[in-house]
Backbone as CSV, one residue per row, in Angstrom:
resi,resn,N_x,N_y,N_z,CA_x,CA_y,CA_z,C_x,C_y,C_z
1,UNK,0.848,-1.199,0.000,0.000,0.000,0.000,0.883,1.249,0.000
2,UNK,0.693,2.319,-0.887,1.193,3.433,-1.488,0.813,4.256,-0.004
3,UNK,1.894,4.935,0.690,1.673,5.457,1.556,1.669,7.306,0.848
4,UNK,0.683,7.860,0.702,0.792,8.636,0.045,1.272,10.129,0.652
5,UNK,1.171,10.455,1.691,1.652,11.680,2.322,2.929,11.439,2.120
6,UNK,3.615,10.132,2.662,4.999,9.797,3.003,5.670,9.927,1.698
7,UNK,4.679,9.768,0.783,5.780,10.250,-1.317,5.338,11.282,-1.814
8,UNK,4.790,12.433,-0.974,4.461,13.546,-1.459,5.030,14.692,-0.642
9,UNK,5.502,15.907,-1.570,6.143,16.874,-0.701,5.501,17.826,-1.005
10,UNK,5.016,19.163,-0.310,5.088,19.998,-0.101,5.751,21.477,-0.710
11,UNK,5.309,22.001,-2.172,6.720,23.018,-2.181,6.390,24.321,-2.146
12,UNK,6.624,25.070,-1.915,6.417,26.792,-1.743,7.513,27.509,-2.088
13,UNK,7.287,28.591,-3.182,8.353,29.065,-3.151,7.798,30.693,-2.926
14,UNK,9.047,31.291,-2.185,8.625,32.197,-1.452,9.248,33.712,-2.240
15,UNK,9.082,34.992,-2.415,9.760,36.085,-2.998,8.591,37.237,-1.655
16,UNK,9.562,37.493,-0.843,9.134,38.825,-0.307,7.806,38.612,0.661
17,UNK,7.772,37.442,0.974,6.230,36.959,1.601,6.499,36.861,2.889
18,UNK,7.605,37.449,3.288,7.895,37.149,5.211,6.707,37.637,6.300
19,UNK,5.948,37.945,6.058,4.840,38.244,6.836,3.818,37.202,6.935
20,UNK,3.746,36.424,5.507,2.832,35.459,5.066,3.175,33.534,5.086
21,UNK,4.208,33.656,4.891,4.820,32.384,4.727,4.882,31.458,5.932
22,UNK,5.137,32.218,7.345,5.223,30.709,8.244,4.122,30.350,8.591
23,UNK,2.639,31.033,8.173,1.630,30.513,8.992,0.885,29.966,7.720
24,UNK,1.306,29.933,6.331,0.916,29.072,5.678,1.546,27.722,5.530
25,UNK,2.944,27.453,6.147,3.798,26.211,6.293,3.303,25.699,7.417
26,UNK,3.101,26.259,8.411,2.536,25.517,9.823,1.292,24.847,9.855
27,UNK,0.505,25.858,8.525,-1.409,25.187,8.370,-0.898,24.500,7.552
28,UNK,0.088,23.739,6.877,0.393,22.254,5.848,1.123,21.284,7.058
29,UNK,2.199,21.627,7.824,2.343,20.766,8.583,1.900,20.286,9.385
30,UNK,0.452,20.947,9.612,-0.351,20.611,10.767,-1.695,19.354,10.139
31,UNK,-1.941,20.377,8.990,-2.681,19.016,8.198,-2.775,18.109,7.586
32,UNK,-1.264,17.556,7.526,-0.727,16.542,6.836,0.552,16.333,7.293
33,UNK,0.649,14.819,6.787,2.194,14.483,7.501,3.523,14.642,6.184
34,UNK,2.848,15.053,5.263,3.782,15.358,4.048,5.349,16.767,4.540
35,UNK,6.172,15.871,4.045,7.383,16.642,3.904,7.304,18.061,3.473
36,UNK,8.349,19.432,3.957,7.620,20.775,3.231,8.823,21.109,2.753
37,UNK,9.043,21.484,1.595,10.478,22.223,0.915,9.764,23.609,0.722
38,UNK,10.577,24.665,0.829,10.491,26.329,0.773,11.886,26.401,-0.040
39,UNK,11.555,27.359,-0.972,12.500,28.050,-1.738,12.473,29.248,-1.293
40,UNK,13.359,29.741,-1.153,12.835,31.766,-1.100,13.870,31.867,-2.425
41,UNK,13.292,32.618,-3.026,13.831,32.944,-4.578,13.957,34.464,-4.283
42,UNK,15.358,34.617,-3.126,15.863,35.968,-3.010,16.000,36.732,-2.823
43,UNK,14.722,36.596,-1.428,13.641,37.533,-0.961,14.992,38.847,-0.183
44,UNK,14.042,39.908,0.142,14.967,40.875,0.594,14.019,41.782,1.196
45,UNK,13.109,41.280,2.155,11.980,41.522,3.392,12.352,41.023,4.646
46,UNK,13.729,39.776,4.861,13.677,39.255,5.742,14.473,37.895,5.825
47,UNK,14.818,37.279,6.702,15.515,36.259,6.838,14.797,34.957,6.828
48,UNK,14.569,34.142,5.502,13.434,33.056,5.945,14.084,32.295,6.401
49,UNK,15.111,31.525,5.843,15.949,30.612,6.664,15.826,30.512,8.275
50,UNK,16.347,31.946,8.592,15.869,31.689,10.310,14.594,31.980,10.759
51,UNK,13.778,32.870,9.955,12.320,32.529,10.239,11.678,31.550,10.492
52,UNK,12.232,29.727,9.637,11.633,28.901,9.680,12.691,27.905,10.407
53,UNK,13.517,28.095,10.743,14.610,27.485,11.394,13.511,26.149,12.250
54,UNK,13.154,26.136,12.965,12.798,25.428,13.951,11.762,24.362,13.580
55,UNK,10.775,24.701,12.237,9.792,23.987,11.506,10.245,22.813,11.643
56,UNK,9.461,21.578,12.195,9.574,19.927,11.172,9.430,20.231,10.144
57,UNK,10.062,19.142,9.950,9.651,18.367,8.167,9.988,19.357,7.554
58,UNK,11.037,19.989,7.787,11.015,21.474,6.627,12.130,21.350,5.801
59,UNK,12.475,21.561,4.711,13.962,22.494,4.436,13.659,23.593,3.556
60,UNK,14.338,24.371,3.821,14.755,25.912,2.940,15.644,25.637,2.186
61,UNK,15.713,26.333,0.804,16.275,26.179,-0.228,16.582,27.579,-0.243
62,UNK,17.527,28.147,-0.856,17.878,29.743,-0.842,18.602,29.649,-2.342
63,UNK,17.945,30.332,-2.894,18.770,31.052,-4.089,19.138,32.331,-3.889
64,UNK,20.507,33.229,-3.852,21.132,34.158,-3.407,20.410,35.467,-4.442
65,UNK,19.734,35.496,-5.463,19.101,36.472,-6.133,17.760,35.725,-7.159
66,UNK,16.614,36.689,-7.173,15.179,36.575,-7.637,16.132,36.052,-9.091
67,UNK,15.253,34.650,-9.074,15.264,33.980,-10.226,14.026,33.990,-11.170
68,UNK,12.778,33.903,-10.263,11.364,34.155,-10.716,10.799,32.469,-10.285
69,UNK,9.769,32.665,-10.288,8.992,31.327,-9.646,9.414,30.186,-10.213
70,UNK,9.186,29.872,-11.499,9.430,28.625,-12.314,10.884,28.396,-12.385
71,UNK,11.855,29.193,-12.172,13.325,28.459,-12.092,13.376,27.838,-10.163
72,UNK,12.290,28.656,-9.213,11.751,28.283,-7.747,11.443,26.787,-8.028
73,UNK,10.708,26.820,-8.555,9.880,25.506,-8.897,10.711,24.061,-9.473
74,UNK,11.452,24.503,-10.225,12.320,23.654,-10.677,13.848,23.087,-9.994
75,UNK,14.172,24.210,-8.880,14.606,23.762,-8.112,14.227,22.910,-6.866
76,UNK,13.141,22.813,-6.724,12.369,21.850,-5.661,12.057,20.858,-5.756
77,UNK,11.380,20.792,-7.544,11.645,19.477,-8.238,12.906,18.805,-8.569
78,UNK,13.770,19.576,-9.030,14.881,19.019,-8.864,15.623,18.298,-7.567
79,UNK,15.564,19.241,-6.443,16.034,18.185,-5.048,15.442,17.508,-5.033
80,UNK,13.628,17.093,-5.367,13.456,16.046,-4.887,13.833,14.784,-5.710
81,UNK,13.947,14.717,-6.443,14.005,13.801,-6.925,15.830,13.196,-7.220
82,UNK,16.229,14.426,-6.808,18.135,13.727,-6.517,18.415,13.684,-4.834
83,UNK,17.285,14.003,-4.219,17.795,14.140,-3.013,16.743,12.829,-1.987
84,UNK,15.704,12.792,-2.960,14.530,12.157,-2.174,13.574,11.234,-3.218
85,UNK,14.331,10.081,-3.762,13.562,9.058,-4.480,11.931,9.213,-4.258
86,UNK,11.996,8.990,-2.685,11.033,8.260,-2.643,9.157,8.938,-2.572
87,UNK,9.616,10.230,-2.949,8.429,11.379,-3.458,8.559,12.027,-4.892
88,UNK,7.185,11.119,-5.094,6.522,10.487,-6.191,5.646,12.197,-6.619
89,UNK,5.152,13.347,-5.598,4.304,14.092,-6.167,4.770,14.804,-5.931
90,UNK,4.546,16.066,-5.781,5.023,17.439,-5.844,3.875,18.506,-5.576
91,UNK,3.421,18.658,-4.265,2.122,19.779,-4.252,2.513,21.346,-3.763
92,UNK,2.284,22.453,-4.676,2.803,23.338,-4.539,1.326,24.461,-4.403
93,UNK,1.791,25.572,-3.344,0.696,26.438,-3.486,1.665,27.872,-3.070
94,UNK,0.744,29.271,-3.041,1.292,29.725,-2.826,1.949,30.655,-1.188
95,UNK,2.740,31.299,-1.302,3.099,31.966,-0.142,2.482,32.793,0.383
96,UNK,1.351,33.685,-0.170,0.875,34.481,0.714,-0.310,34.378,0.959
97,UNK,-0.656,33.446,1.460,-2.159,33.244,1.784,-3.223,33.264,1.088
98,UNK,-2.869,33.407,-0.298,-3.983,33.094,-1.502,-4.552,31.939,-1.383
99,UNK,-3.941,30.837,-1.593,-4.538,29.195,-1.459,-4.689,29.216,-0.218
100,UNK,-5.768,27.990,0.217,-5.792,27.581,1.345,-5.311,26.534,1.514
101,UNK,-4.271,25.858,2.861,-3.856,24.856,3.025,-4.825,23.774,3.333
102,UNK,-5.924,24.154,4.134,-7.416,23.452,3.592,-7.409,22.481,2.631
103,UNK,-7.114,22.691,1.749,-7.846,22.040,0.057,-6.669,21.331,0.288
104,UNK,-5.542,20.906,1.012,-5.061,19.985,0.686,-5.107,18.369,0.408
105,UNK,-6.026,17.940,1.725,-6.118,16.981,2.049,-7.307,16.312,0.578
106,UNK,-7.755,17.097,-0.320,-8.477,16.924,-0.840,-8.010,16.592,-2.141
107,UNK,-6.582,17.352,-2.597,-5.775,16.595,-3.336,-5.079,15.385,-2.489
108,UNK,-4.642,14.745,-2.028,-4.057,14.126,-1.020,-5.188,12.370,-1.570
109,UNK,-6.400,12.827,-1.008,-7.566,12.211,-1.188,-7.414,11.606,-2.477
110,UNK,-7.340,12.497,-3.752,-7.256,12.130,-4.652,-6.257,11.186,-5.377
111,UNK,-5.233,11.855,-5.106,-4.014,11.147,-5.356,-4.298,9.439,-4.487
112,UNK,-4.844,9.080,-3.894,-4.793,7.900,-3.078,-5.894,7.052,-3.738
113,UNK,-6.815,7.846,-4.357,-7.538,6.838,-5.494,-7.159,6.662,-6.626
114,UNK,-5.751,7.264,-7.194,-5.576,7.108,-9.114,-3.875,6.422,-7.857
115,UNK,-3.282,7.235,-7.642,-1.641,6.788,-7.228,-1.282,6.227,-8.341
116,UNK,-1.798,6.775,-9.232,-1.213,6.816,-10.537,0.314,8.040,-10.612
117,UNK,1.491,8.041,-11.326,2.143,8.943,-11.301,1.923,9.365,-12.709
118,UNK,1.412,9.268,-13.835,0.963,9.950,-14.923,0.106,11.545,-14.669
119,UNK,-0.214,11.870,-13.940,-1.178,12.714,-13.516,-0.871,13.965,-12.875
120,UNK,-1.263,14.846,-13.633,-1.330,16.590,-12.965,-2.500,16.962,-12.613
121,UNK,-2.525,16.993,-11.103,-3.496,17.776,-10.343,-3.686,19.121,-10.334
122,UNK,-4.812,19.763,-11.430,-4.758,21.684,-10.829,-5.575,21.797,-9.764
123,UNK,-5.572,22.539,-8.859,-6.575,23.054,-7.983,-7.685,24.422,-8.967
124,UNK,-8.338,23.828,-9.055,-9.685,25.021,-10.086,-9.917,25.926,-9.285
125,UNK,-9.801,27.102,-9.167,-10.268,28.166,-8.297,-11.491,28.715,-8.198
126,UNK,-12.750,28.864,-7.261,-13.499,28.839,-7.359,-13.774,30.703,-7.221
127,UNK,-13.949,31.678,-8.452,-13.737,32.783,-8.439,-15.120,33.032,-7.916
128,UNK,-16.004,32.490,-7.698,-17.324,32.975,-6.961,-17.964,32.612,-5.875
129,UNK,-16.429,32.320,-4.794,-16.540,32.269,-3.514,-17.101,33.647,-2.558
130,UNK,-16.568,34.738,-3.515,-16.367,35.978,-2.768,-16.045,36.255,-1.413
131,UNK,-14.532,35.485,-1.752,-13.163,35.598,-0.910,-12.916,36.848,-1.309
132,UNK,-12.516,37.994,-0.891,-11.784,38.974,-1.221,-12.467,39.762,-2.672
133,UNK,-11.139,40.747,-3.121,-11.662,41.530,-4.493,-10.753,40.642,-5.866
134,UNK,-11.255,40.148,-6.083,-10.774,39.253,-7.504,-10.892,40.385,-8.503
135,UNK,-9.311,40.455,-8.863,-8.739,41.249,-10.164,-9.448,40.678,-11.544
136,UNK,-9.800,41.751,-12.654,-10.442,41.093,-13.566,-9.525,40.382,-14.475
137,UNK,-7.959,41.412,-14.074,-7.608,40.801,-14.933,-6.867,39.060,-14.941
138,UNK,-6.853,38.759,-13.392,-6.994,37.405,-13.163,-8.098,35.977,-13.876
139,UNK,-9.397,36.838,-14.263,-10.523,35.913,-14.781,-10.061,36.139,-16.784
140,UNK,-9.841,37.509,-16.845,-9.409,37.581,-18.069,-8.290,36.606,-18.515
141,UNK,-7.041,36.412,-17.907,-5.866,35.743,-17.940,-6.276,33.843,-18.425
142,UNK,-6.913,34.132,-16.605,-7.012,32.550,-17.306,-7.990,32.400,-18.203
143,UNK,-9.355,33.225,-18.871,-10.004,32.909,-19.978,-9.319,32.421,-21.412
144,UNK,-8.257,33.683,-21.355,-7.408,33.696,-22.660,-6.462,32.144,-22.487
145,UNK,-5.640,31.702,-21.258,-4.931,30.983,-21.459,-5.733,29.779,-21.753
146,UNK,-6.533,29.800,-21.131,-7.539,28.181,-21.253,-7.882,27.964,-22.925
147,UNK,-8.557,28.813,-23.573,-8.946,28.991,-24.602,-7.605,28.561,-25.398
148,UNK,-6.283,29.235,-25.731,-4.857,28.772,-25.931,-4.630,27.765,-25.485
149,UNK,-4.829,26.450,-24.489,-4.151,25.555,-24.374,-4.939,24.851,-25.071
150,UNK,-6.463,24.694,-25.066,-7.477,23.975,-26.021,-7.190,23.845,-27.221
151,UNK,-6.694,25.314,-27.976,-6.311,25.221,-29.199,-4.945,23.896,-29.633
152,UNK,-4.127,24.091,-28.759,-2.431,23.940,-28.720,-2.826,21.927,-28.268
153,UNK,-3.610,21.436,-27.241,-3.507,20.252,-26.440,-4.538,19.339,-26.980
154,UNK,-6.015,20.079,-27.376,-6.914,19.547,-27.570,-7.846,19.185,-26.517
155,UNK,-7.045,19.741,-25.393,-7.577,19.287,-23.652,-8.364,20.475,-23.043
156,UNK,-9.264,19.963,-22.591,-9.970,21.741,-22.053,-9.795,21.360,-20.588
157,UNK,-8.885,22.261,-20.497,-7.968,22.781,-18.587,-9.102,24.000,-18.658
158,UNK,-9.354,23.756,-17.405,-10.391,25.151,-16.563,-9.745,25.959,-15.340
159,UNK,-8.241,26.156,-15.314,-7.459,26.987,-14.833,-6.389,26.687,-14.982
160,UNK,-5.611,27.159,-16.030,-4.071,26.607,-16.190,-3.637,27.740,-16.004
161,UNK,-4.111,29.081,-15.189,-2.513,29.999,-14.447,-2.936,29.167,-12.879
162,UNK,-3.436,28.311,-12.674,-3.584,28.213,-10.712,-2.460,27.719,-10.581
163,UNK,-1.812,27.989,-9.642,-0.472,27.610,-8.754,-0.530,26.424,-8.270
164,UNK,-2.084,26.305,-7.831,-1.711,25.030,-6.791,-2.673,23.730,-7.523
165,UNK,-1.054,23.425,-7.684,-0.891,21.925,-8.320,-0.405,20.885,-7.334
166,UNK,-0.103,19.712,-7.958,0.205,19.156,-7.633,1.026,17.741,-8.525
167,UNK,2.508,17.815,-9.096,3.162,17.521,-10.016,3.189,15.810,-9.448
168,UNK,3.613,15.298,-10.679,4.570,14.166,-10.717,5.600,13.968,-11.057
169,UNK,6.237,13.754,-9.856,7.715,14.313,-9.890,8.559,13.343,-11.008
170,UNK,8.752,12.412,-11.244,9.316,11.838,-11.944,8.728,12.100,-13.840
171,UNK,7.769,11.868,-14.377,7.538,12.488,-15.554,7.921,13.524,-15.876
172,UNK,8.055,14.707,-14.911,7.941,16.170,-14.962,9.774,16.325,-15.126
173,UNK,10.558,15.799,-14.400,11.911,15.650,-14.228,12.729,15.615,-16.034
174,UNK,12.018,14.903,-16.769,12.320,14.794,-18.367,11.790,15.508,-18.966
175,UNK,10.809,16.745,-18.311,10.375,17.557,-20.005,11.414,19.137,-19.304
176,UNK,11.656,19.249,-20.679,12.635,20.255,-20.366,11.642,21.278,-20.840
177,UNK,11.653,22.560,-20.015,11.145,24.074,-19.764,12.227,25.255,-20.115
178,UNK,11.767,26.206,-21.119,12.679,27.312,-21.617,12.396,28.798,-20.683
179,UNK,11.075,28.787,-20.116,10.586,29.661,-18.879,11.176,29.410,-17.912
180,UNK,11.319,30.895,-16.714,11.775,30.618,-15.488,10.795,31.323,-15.199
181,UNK,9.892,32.164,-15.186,8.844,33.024,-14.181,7.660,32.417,-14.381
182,UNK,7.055,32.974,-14.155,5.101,32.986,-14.180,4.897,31.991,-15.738
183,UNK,5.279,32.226,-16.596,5.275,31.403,-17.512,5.505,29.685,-17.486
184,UNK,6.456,29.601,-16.691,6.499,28.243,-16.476,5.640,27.115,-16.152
185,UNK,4.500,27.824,-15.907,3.465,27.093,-14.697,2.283,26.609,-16.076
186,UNK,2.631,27.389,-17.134,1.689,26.805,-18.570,2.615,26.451,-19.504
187,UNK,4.207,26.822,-19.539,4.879,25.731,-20.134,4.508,24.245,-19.969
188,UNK,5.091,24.416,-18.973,5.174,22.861,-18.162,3.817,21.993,-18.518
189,UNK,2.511,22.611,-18.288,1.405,21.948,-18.362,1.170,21.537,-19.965
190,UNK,1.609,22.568,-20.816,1.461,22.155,-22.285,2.235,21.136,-22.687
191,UNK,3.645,21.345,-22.008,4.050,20.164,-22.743,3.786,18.212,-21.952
192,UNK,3.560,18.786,-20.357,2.751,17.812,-20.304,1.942,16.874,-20.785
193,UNK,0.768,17.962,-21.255,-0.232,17.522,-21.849,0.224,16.645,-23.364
194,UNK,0.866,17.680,-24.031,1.692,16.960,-24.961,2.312,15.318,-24.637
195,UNK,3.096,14.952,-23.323,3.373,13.732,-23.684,2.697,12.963,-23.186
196,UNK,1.037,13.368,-23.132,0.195,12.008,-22.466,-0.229,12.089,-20.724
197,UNK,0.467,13.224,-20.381,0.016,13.453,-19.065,-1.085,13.506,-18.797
198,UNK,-2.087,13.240,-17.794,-3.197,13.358,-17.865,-3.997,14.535,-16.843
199,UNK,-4.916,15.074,-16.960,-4.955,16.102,-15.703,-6.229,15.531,-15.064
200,UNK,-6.290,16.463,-13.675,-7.054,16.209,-12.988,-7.988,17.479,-12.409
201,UNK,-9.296,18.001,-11.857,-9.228,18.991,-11.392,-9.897,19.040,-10.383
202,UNK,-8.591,19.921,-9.123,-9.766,19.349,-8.380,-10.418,20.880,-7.938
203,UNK,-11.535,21.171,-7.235,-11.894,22.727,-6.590,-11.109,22.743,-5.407
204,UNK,-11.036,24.176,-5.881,-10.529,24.682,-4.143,-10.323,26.350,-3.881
205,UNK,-10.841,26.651,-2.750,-10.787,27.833,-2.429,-9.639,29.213,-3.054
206,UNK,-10.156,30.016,-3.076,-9.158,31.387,-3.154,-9.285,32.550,-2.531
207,UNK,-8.540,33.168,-2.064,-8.829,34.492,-1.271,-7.874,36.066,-2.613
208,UNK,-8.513,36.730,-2.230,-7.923,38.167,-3.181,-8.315,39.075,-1.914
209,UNK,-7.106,39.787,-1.644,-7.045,40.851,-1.171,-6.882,42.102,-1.519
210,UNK,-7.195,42.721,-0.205,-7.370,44.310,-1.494,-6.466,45.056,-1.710
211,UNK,-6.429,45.751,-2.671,-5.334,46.383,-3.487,-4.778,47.105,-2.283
212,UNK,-4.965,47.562,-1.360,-3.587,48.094,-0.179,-2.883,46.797,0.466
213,UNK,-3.473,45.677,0.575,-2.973,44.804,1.452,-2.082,43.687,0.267
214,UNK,-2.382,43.552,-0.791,-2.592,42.229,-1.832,-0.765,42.512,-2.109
215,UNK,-0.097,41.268,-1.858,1.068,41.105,-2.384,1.519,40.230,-3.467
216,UNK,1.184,41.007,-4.555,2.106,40.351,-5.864,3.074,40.583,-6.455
217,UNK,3.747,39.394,-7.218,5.222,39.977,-8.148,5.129,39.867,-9.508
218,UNK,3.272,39.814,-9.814,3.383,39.133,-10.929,3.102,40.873,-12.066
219,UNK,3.873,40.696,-12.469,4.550,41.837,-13.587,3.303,41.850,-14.724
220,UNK,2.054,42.830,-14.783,0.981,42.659,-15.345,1.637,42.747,-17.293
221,UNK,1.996,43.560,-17.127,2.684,43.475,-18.865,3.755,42.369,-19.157
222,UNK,4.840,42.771,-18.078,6.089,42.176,-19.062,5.630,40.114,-18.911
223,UNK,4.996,39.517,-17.388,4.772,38.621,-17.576,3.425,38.031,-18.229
224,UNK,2.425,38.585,-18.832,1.340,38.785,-19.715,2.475,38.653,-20.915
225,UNK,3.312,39.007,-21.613,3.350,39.242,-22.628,4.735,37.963,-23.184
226,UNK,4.962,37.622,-21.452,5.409,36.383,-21.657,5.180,34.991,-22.025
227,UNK,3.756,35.267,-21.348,2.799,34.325,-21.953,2.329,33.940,-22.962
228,UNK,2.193,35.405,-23.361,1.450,35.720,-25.064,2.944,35.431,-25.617
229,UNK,3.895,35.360,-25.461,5.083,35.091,-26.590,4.874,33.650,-26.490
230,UNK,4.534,32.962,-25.144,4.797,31.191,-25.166,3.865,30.659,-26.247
231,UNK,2.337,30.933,-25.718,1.314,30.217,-26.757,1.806,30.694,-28.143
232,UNK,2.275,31.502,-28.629,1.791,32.094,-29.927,3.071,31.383,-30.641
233,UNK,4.302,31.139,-29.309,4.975,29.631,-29.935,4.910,28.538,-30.409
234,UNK,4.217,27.964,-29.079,3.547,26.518,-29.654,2.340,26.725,-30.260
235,UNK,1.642,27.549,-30.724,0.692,27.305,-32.112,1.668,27.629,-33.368
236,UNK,2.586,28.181,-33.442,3.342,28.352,-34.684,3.920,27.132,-34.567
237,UNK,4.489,26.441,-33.327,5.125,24.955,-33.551,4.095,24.178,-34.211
238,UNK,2.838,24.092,-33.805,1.847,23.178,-34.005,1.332,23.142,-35.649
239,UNK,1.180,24.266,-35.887,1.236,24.818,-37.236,2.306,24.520,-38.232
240,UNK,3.660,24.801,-37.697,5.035,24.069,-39.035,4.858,22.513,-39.030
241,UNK,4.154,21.999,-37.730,4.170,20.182,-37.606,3.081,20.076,-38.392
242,UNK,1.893,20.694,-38.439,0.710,20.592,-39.651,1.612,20.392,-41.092
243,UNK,1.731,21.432,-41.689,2.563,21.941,-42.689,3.373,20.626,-43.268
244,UNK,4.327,19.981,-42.309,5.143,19.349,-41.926,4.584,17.506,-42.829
245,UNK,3.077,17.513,-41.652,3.008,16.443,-42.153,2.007,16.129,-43.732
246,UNK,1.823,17.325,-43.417,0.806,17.485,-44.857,1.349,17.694,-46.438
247,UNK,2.692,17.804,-46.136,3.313,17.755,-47.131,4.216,16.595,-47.454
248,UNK,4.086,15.786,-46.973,4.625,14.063,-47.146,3.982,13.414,-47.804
């Protein structure tokens, strides 16, 4: 029997969230017995390392300057799987109290009926909780990206910007990613999808805070337009492979 907390870790990666971060690691270690890896990708609010010094089940990862989330991300996947065989998933949410550590157990749940490792778990965000003030241009974002991965996968994902996933660490380890920021998080899933990955979705809460309190890094143009450079890639890839085979 697949002990599933015991092959699943925990990852967060952190930029500037020192106010937010230990009491979202303490509500995961408290509700699960899963391992927790933290990246801080460079932060310069505060000392997380010794902030979290004392945590079980923890380690901190430190990159000495902001890399951006998805090179975060890839370093967590990466330890685990050279540092820690024996975790099989990868559940990541974010640092400042947007996700709830709540909804974990509910991926957790899931994973214990497929324990399949083919499989990407999104958490679907439920934008009509009326948690907080939800940015439009958050519902706009993911409209456009969803609509773009349908085109590109053939798969209709109903939130491919949500953070909180939950990877398989070993599939995910072989597809190589040209993104390091905010982009990465729909790289990764496209080409997923591409080699047969399968998704899953599950609901789960969101909170938006208000524009005096709300801490983001996410760069409304330059990483928007990062995005818009990725898809408009892989439909031109998808398009020369049309081309490609239609002319044989």
């Amino acid at each position: 029997m697949v002990d599933i907390e015991k092959n699943t870790a925990i990852a967060i990666c952190v930029y500037n969230n020192f106010s937010t971060i230990r009491l979202v690691a303490e509500k995961c270690l408290a509700l699960t017995s899963c391992d927790v890896v933290i990246v801080d990708d460079g932060s310069t609010d505060g000392n997380v390392k010794e902030l979290l010094k004392d945590l079980p089940r923890t380690r901190i990862l430190v990159h000495k300057k902001n890399l951006g989330k998805g090179a975060a991300l890839q370093t967590a996947l990466h330890f685990l799987s050279a540092h820690h065989p024996e975790k099989k998933w990868m559940l990541t949410l974010d640092a400042d109290g947007q996700h709830f550590p709540e909804d974990i157990p509910n991926f957790l749940s899931a994973l214990k009926k497929t324990q399949e490792e083919n499989i990407l778990f999104i958490g679907t965000r439920d934008f009509s909780s009326g948690k907080g003030e939800i940015p439009a241009k958050s519902i706009l974002g993911k409209t456009l990206s969803d609509f773009c991965i349908r085109l590109e996968t053939k798969q209709k994902i109903t939130d491919s910007q949500s953070g909180f996933r939950c990877y398989p660490v070993y599939p995910l380890r072989k597809i190589a990613c040209k993104s390091s920021r905010y982009a990465w998080e729909t790289e990764i899933l496209v080409r997923a999808l591409w080699q047969g990955i399968k998704v899953i979705h599950i609901p789960v809460q969101v909170e938006y805070f208000t524009k005096e309190t709300r801490v983001t890094h996410f760069k409304v143009w330059k990483d928007n337009l990062r995005i818009i450079a990725l898809h408009l890639g892989f439909l031109w890839q998808l398009l020369l492979n049309g081309r490609e085979k239609s002319g044989k």
